[in-house]
Predicted model as a PDB file, atoms N, CA, C, CB and O in Angstrom, pLDDT in the B-factor column:
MODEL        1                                                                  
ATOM      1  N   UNK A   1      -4.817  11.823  11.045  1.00 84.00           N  
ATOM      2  CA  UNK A   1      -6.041  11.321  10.473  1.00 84.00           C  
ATOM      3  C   UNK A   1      -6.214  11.922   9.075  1.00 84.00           C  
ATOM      4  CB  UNK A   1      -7.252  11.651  11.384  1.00 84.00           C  
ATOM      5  O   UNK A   1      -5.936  13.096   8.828  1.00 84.00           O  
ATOM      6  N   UNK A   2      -6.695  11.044   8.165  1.00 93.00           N  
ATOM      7  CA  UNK A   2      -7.075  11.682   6.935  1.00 93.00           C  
ATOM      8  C   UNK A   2      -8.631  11.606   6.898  1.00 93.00           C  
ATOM      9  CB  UNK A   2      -6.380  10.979   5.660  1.00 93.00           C  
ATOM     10  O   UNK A   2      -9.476  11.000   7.557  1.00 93.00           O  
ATOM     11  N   UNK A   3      -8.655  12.486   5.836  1.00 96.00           N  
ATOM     12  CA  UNK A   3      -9.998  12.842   5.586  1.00 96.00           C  
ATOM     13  C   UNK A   3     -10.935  11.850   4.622  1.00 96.00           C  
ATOM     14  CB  UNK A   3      -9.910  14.198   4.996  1.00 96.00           C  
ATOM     15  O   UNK A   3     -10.177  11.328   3.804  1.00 96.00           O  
ATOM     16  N   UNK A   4     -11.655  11.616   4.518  1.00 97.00           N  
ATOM     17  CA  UNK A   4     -12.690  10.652   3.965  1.00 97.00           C  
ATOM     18  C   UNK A   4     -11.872  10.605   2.762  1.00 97.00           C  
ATOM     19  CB  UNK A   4     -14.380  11.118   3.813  1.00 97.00           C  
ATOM     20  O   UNK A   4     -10.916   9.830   2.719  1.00 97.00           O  
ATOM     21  N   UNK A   5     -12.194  11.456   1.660  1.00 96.00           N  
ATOM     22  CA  UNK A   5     -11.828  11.032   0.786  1.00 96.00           C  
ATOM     23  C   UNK A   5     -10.363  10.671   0.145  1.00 96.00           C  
ATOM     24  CB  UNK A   5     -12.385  11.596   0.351  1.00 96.00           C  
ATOM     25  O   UNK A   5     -10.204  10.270  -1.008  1.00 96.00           O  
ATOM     26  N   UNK A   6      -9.235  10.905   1.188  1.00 96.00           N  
ATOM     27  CA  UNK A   6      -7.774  10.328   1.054  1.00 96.00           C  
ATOM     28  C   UNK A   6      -7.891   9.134   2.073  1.00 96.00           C  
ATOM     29  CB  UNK A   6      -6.444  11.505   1.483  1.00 96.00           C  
ATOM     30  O   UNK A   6      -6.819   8.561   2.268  1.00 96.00           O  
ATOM     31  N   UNK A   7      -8.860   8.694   2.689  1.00 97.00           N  
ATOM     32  CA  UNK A   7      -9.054   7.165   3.141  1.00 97.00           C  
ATOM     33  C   UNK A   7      -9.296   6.227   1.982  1.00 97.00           C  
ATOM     34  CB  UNK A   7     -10.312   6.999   4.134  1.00 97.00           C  
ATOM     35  O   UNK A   7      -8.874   5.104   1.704  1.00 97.00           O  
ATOM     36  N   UNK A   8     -10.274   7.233   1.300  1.00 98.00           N  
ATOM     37  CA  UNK A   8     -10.822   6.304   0.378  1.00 98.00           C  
ATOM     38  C   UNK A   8      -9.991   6.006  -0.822  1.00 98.00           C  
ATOM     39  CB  UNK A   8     -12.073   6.768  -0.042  1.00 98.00           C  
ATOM     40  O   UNK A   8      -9.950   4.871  -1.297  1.00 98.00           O  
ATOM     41  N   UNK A   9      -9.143   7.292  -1.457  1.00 98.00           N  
ATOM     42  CA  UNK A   9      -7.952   6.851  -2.242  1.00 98.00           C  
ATOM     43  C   UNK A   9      -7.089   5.500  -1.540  1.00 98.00           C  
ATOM     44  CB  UNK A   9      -6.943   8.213  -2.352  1.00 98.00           C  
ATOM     45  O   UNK A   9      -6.859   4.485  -2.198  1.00 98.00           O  
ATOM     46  N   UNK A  10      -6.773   5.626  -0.481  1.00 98.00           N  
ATOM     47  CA  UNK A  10      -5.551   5.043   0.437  1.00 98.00           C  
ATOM     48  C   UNK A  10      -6.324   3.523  -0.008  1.00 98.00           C  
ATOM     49  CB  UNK A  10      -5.404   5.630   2.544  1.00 98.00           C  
ATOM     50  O   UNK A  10      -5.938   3.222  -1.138  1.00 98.00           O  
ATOM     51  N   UNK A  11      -7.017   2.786   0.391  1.00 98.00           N  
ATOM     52  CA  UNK A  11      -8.113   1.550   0.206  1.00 98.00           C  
ATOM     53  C   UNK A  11      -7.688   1.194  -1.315  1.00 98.00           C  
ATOM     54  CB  UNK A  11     -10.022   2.058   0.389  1.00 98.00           C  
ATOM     55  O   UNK A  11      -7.277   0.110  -1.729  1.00 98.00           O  
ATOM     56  N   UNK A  12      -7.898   2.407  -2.043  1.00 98.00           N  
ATOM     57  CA  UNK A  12      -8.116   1.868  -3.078  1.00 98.00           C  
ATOM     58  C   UNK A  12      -6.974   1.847  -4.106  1.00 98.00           C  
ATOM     59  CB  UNK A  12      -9.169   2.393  -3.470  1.00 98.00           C  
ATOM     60  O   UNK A  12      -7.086   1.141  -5.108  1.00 98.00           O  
ATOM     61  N   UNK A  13      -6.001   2.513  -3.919  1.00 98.00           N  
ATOM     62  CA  UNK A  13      -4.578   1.836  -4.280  1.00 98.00           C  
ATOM     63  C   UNK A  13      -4.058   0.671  -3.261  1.00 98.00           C  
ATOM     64  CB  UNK A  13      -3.403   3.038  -4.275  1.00 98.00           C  
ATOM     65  O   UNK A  13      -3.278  -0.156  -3.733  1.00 98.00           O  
ATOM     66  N   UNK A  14      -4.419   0.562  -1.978  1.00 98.00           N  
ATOM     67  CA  UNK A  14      -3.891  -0.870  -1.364  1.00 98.00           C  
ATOM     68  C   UNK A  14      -4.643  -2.217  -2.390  1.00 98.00           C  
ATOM     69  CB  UNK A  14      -4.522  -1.002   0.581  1.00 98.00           C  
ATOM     70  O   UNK A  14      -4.064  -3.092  -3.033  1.00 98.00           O  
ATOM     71  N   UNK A  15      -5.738  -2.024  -2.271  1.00 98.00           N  
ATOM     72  CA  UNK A  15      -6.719  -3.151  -2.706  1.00 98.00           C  
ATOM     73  C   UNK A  15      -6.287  -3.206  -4.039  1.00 98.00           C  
ATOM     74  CB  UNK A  15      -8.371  -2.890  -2.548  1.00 98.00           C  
ATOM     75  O   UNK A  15      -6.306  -4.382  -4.401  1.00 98.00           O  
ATOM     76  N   UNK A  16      -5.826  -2.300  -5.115  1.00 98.00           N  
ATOM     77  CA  UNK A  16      -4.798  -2.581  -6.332  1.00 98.00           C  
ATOM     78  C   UNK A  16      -3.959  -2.978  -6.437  1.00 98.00           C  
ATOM     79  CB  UNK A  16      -4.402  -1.993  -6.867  1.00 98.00           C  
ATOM     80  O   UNK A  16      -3.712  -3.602  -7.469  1.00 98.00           O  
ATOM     81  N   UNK A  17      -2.867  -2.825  -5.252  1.00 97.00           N  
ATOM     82  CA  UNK A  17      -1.571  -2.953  -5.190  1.00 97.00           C  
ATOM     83  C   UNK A  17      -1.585  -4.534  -4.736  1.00 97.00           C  
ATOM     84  CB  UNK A  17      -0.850  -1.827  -4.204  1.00 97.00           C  
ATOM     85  O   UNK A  17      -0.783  -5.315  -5.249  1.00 97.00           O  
ATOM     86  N   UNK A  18      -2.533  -4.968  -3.750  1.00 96.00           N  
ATOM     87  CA  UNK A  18      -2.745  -6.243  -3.421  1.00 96.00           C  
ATOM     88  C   UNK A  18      -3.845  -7.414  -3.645  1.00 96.00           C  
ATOM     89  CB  UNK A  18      -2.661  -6.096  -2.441  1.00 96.00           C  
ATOM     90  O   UNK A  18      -4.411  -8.273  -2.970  1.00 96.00           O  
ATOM     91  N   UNK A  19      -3.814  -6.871  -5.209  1.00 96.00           N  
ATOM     92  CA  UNK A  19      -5.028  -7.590  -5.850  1.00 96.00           C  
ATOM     93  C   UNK A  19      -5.260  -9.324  -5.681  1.00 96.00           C  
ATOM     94  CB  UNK A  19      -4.873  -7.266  -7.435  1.00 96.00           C  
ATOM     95  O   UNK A  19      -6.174 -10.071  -5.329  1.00 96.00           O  
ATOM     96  N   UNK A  20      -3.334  -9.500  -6.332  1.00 94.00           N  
ATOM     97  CA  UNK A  20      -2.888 -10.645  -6.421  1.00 94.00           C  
ATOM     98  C   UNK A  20      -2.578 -11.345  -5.224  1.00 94.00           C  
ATOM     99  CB  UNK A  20      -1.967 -10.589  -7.145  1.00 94.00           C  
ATOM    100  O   UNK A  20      -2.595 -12.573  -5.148  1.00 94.00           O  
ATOM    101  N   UNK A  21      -2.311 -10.620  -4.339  1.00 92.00           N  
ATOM    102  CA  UNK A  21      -1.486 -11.442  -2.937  1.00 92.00           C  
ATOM    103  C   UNK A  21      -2.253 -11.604  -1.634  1.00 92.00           C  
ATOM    104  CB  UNK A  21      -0.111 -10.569  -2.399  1.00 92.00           C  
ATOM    105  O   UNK A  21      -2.512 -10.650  -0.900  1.00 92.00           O  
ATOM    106  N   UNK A  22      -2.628 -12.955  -1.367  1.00 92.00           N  
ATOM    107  CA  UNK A  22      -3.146 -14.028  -0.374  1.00 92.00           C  
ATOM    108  C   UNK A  22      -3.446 -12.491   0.902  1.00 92.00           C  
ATOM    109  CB  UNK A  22      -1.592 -15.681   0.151  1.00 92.00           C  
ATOM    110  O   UNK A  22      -2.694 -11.696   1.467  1.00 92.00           O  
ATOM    111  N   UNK A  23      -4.921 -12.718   0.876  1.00 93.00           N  
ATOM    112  CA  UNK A  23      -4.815 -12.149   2.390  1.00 93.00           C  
ATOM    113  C   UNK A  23      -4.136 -13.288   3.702  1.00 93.00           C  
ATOM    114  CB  UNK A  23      -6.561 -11.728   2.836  1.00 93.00           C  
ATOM    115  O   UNK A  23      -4.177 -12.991   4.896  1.00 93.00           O  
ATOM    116  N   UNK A  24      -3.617 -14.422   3.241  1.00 92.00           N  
ATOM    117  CA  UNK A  24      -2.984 -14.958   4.372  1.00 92.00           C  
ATOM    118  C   UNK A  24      -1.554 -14.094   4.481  1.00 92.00           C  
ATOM    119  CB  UNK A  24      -2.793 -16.633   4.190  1.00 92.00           C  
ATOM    120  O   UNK A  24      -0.975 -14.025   5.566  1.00 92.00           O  
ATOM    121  N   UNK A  25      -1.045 -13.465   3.332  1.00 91.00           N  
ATOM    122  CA  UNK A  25       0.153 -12.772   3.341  1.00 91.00           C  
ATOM    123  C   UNK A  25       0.225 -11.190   4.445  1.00 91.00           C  
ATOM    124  CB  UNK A  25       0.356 -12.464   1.674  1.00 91.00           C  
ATOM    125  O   UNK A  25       0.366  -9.970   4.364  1.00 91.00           O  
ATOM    126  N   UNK A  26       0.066 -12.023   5.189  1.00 92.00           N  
ATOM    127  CA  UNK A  26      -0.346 -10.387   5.804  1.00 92.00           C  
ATOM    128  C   UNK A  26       1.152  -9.807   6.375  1.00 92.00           C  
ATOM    129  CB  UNK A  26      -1.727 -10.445   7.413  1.00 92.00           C  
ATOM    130  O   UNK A  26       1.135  -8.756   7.016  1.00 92.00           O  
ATOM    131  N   UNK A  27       2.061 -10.294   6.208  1.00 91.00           N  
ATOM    132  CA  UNK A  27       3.495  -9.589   6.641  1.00 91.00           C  
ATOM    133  C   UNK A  27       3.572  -8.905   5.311  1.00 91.00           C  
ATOM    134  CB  UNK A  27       4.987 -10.689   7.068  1.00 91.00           C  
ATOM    135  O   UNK A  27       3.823  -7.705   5.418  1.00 91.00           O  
ATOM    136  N   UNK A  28       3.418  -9.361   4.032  1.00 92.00           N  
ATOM    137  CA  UNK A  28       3.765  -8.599   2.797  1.00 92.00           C  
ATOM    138  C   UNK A  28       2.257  -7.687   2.719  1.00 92.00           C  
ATOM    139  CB  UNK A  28       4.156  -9.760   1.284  1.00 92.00           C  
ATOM    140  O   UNK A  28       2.583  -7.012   1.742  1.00 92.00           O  
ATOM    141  N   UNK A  29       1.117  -7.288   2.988  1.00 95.00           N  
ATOM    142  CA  UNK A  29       0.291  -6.833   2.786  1.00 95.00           C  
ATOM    143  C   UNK A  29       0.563  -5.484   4.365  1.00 95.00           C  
ATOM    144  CB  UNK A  29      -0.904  -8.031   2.539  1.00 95.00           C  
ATOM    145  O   UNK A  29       0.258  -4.300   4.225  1.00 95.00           O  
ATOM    146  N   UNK A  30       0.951  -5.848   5.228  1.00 95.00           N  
ATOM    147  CA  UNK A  30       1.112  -4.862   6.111  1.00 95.00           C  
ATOM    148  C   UNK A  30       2.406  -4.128   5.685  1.00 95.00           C  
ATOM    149  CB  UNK A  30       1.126  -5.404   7.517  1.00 95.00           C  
ATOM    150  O   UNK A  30       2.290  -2.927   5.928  1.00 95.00           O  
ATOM    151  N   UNK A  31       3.761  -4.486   5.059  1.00 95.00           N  
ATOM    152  CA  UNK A  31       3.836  -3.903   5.026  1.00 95.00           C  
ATOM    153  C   UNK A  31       4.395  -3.040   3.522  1.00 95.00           C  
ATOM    154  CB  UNK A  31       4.071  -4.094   5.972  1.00 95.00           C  
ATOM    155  O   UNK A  31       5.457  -2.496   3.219  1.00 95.00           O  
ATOM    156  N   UNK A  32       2.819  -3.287   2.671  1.00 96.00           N  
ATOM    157  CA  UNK A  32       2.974  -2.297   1.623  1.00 96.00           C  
ATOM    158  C   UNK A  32       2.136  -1.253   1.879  1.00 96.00           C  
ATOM    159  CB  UNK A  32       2.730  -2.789   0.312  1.00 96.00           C  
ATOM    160  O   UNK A  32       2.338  -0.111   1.468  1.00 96.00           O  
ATOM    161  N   UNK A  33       0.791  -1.742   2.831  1.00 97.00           N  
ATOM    162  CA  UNK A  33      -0.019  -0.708   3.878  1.00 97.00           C  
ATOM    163  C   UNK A  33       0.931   0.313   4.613  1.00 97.00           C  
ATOM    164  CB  UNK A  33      -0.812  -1.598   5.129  1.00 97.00           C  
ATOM    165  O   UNK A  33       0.515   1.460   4.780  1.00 97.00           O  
ATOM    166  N   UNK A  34       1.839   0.056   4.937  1.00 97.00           N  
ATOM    167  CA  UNK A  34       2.474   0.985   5.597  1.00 97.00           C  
ATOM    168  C   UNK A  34       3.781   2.099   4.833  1.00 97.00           C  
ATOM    169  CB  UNK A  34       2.969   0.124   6.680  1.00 97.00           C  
ATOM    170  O   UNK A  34       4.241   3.142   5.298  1.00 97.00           O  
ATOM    171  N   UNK A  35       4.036   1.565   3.838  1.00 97.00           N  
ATOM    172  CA  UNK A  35       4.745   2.638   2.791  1.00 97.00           C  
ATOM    173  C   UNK A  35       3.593   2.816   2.314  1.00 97.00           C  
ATOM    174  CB  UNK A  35       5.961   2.252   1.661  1.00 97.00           C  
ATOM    175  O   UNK A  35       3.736   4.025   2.498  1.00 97.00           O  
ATOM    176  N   UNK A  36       2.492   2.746   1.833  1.00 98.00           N  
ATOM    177  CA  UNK A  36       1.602   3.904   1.446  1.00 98.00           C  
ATOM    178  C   UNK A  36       1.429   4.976   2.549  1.00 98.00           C  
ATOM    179  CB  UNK A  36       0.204   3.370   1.069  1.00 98.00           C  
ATOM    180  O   UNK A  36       1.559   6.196   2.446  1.00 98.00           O  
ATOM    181  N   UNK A  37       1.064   4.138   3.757  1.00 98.00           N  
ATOM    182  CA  UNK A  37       0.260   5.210   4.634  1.00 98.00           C  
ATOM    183  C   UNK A  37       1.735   6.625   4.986  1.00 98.00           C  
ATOM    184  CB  UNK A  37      -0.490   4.136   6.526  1.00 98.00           C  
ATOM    185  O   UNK A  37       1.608   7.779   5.393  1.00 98.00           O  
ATOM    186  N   UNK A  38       2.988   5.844   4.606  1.00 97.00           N  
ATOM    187  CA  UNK A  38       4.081   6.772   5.250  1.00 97.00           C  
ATOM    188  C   UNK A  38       3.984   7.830   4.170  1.00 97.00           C  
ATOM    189  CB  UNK A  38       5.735   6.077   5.474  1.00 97.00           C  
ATOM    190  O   UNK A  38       4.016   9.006   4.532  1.00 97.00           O  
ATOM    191  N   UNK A  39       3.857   7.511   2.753  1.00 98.00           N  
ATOM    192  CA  UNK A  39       3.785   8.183   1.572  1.00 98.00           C  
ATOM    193  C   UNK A  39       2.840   9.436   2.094  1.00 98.00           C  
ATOM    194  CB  UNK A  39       3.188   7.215   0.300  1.00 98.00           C  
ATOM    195  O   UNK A  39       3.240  10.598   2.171  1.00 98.00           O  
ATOM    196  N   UNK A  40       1.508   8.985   2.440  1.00 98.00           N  
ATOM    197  CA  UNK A  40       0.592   9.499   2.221  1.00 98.00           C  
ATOM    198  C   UNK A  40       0.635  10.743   3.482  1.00 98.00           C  
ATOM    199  CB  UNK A  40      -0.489   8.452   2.093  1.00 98.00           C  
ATOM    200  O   UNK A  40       0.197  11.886   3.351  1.00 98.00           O  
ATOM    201  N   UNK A  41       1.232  10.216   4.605  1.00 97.00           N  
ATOM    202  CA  UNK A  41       1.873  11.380   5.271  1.00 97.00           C  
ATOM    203  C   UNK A  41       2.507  12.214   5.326  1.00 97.00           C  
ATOM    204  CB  UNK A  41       2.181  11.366   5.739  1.00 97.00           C  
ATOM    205  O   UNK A  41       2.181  13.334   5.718  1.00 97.00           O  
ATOM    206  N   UNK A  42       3.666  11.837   4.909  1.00 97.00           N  
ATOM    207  CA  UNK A  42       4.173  12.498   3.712  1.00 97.00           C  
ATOM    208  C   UNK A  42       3.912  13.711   2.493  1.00 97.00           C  
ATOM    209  CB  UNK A  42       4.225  11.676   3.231  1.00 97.00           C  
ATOM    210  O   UNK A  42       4.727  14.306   1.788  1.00 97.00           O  
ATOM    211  N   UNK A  43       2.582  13.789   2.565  1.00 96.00           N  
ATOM    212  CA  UNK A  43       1.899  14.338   1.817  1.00 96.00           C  
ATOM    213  C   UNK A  43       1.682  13.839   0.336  1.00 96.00           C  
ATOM    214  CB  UNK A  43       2.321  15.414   1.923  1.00 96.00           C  
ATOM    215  O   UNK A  43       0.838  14.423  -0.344  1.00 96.00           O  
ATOM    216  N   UNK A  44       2.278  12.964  -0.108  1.00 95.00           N  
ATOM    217  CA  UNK A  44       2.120  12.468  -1.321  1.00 95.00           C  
ATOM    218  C   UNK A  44       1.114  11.657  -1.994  1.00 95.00           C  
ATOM    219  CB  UNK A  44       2.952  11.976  -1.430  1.00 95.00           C  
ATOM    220  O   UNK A  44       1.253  10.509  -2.415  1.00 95.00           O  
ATOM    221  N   UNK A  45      -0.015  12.472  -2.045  1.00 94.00           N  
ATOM    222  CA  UNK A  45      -1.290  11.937  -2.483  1.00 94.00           C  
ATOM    223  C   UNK A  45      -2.049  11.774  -3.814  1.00 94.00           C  
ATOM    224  CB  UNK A  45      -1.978  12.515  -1.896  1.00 94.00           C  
ATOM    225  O   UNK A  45      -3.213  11.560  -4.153  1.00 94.00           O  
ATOM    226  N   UNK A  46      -0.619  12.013  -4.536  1.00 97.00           N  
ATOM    227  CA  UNK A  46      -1.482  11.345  -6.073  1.00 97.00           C  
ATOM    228  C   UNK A  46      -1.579  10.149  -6.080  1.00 97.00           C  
ATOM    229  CB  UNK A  46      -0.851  11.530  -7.508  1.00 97.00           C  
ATOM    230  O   UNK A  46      -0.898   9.421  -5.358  1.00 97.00           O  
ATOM    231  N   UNK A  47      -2.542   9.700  -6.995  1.00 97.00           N  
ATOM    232  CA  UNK A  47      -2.815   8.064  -7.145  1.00 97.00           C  
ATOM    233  C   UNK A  47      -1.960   7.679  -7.748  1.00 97.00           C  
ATOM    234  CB  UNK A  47      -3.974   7.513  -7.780  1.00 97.00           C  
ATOM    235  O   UNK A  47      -2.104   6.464  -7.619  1.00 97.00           O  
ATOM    236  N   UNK A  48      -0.815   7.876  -8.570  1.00 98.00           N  
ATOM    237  CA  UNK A  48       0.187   7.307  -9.381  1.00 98.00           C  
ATOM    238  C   UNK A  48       1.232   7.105  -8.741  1.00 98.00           C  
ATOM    239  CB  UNK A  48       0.499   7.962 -10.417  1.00 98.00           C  
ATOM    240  O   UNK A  48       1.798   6.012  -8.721  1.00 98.00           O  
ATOM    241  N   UNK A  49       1.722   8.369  -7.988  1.00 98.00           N  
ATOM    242  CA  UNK A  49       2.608   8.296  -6.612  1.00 98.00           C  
ATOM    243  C   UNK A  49       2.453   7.088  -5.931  1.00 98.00           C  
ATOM    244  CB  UNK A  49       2.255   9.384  -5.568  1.00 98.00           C  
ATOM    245  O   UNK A  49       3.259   6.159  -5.891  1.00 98.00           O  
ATOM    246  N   UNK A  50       1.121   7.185  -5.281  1.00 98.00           N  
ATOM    247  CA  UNK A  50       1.109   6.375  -4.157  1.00 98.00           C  
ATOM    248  C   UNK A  50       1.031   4.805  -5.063  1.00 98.00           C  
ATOM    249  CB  UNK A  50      -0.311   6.821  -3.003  1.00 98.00           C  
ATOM    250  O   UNK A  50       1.910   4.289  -4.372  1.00 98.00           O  
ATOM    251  N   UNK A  51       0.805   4.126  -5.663  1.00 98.00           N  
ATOM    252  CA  UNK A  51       0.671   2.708  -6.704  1.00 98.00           C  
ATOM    253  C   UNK A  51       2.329   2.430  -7.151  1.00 98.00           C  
ATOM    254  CB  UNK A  51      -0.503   3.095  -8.445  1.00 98.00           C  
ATOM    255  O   UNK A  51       2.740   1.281  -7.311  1.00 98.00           O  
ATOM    256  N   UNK A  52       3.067   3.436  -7.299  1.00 98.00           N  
ATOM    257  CA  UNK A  52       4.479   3.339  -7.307  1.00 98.00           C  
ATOM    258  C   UNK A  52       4.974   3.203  -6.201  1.00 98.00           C  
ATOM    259  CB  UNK A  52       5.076   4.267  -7.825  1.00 98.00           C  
ATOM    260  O   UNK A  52       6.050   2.623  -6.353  1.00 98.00           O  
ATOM    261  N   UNK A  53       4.731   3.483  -4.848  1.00 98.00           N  
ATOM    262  CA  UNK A  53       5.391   3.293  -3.330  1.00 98.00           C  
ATOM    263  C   UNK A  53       4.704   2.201  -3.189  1.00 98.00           C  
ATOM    264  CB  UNK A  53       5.189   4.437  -2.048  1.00 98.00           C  
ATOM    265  O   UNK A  53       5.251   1.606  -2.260  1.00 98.00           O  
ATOM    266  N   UNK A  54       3.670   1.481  -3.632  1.00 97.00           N  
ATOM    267  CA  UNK A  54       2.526   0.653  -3.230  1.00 97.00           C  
ATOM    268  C   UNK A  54       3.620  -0.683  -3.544  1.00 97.00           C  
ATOM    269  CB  UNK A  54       0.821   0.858  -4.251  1.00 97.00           C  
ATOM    270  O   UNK A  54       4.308  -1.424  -2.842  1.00 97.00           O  
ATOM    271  N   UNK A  55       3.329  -0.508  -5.122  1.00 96.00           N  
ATOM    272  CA  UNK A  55       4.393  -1.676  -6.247  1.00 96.00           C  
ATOM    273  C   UNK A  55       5.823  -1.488  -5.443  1.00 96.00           C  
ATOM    274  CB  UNK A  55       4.647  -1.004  -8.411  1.00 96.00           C  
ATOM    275  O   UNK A  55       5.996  -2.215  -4.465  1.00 96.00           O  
ATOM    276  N   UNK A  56       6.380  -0.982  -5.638  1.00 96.00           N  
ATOM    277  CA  UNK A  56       7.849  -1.009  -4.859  1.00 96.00           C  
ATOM    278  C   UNK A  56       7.903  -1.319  -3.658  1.00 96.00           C  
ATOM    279  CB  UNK A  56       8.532   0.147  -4.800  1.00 96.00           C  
ATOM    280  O   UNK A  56       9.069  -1.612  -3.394  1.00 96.00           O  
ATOM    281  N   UNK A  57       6.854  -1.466  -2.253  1.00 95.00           N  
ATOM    282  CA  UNK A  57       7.219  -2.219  -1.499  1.00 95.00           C  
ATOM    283  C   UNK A  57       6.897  -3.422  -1.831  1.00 95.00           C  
ATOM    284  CB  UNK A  57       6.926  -1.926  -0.493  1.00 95.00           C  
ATOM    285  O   UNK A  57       7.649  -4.300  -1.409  1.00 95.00           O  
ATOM    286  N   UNK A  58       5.843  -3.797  -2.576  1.00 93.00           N  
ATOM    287  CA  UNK A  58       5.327  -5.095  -2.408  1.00 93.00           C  
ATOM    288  C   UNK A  58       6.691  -5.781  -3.333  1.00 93.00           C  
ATOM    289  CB  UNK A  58       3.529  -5.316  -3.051  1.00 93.00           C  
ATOM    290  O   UNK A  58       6.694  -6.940  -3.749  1.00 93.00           O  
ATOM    291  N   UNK A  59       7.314  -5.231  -3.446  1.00 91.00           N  
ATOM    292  CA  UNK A  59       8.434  -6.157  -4.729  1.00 91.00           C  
ATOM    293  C   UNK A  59       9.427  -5.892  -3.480  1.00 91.00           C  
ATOM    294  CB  UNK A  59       9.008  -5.268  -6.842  1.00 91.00           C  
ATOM    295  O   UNK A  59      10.526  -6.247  -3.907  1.00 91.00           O  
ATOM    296  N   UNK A  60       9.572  -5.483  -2.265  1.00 88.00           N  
ATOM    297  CA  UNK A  60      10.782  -5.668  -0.814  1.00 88.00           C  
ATOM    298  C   UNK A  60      10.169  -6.271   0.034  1.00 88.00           C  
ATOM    299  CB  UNK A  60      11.382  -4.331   0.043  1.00 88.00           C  
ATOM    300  O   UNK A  60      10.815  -6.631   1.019  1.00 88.00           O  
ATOM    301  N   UNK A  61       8.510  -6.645  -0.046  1.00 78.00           N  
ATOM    302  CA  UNK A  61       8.077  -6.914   1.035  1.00 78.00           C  
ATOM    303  C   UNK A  61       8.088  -8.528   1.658  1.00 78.00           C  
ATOM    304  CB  UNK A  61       6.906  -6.358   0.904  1.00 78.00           C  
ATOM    305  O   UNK A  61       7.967  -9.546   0.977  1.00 78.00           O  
ATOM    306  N   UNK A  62       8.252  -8.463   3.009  1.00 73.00           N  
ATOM    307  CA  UNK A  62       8.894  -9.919   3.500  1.00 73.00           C  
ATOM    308  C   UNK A  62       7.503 -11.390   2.959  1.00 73.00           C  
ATOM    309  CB  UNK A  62       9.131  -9.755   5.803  1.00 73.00           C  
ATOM    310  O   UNK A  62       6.289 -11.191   2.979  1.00 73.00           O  
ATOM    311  N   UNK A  63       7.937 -12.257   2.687  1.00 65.00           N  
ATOM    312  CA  UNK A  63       7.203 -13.249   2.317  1.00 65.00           C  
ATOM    313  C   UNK A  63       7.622 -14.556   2.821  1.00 65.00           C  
ATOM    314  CB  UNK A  63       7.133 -13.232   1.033  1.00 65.00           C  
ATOM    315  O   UNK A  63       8.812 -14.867   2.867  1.00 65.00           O  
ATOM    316  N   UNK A  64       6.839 -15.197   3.136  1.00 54.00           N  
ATOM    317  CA  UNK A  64       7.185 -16.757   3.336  1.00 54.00           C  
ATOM    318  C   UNK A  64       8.024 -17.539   2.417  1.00 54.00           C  
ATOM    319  CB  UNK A  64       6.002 -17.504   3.342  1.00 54.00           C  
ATOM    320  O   UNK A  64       8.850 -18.383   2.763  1.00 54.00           O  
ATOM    321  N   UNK A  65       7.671 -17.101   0.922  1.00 49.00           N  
ATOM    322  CA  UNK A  65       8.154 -18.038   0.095  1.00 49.00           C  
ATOM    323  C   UNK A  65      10.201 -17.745  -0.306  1.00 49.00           C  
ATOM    324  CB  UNK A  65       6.961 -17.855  -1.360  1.00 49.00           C  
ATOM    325  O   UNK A  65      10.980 -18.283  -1.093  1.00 49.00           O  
ATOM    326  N   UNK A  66      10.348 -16.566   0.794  1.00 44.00           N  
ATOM    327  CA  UNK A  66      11.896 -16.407   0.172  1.00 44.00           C  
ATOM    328  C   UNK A  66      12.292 -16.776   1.168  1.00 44.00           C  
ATOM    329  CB  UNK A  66      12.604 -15.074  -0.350  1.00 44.00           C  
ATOM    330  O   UNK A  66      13.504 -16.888   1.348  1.00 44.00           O  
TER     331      UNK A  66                                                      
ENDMDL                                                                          
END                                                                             
C-alpha cells in the first residue's frame, strides 16, 4: 500500500501519461498502470522517473489498432 500522497503522485502521472488514449483502451491503459505501479514499488518515485516508465510502456503497450 502506498501512502496518500504517492497515490496521489501515481494518478497523476497515469492521467498524464494517458491524456491522449481512449478510456475504451483499457488493455493499453492497464497496462501502463501497471509499469508505473511496478516502478513505484520498486521504489522509484520521482515524477520524471515514473512519466518515463509511464511513456515507455504506453509506446509497448498492446492496442487494437496493431
Amino acid at each position: 500500500m502506498f501512502d496518500p500522497a504517492t497515490t496521489a503522485l501515481l494518478r497523476a502521472v497515469f492521467d498524464e501519461v494517458c491524456e491522449d488514449v481512449s478510456r475504451h483502451e483499457t488493455a493499453a491503459r492497464t497496462h501502463v498502470a501497471s509499469k508505473i505501479l511496478e516502478a513505484a514499488t520498486d521504489g522509484d518515485t520521482s515524477p520524471e522517473r515514473l512519466k518515463q516508465v509511464g511513456r515507455a510502456a504506453l509506446h509497448d503497450a498492446p492496442t487494437m489498432w496493431r
